[in-house]
C-alpha positions in Angstrom: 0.0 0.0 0.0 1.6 3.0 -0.7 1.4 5.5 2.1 2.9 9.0 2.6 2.6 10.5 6.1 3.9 14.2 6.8 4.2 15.8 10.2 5.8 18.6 11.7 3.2 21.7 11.2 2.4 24.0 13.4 2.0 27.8 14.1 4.4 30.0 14.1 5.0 33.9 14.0 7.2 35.4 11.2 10.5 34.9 11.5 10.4 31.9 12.7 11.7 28.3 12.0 9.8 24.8 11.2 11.3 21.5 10.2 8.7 19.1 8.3 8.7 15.5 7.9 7.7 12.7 5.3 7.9 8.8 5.8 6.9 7.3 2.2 6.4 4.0 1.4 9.2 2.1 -0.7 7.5 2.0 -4.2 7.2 5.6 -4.0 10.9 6.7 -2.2 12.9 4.1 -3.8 15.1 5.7 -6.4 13.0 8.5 -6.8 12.9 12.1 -6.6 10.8 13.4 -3.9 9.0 16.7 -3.6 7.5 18.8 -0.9 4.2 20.7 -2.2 2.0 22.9 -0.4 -1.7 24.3 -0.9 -3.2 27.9 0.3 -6.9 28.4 0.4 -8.0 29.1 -3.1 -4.7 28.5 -5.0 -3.5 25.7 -6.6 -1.4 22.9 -5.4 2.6 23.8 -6.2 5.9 22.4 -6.2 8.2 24.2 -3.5 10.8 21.9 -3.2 12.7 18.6 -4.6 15.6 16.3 -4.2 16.8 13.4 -6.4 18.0 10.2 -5.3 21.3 11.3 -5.6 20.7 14.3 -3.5 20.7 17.2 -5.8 18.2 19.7 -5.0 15.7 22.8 -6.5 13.7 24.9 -4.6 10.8 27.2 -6.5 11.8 31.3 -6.1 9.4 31.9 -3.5 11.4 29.6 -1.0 15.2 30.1 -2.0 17.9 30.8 0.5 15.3 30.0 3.3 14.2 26.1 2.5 16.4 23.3 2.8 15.1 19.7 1.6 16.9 16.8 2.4 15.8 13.0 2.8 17.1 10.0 4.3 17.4 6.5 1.8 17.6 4.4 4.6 14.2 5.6 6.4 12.3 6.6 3.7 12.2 10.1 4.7 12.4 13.4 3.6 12.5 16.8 5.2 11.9 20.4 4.9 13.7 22.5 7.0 11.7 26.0 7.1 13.5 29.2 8.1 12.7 32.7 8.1 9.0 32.2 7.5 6.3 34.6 5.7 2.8 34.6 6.3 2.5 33.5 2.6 3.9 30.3 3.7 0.9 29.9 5.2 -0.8 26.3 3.6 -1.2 22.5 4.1 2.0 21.4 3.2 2.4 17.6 1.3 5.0 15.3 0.4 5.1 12.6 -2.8 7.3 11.9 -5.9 8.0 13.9 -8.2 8.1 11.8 -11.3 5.9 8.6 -9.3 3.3 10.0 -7.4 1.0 8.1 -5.0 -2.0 9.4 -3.6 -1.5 12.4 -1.6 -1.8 12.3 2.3 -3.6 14.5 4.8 -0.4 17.1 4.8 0.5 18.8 7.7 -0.7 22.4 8.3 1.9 25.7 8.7 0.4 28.9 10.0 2.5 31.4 9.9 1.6 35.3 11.7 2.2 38.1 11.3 
């Protein structure tokens, strides 16, 4: 069954730091790029940050210089270091492949205040 479970949301005022987390199920982790996504009220579903299986790493403009993904091969994890957050981070942040996608878990929710 392929599962993706993300934790680590919360509220936080501006400024501040958050580090999320994503345990995916083999079929989806394996080999694969994994990206973190993230959904405001009203807007569309977008692509904030990815890594390969190799490591290497892009990050949409809005985030750059203040996200840092990373993952971990042998756990099936990835992360998403937050720092210096806006309020327009503000969404229901998701993990799943980039190129493989299963379906999407129930996120995790950042609030950030201003």
């Amino acid at each position: 069954q392929v599962q993706l479970v993300e934790s680590g949301g919360g509220l936080v005022q501006a400024g501040g730091s958050l580090r999320l987390s994503c345990t995916a199920s083999g079929i989806i982790f394996r080999g694969n790029a994994m990206g973190w996504y993230r959904q405001a009220p009203g807007k569309p579903r977008e692509l904030v940050a990815g890594i390969a299986s190799g490591g290497s790493t892009n990050y949409a403009d809005s985030v750059k210089g203040r996200f840092t993904i990373s993952r971990n091969n042998a756990r099936y994890t990835v992360y998403l270091q937050m720092n210096s957050l806006k309020p327009e981070d503000t969404a229901v942040y998701y993990c799943n492949g980039v190129n493989i996608q299963g379906s999407w878990g129930q996120g995790t929710q950042v609030t950030v205040s201003s």
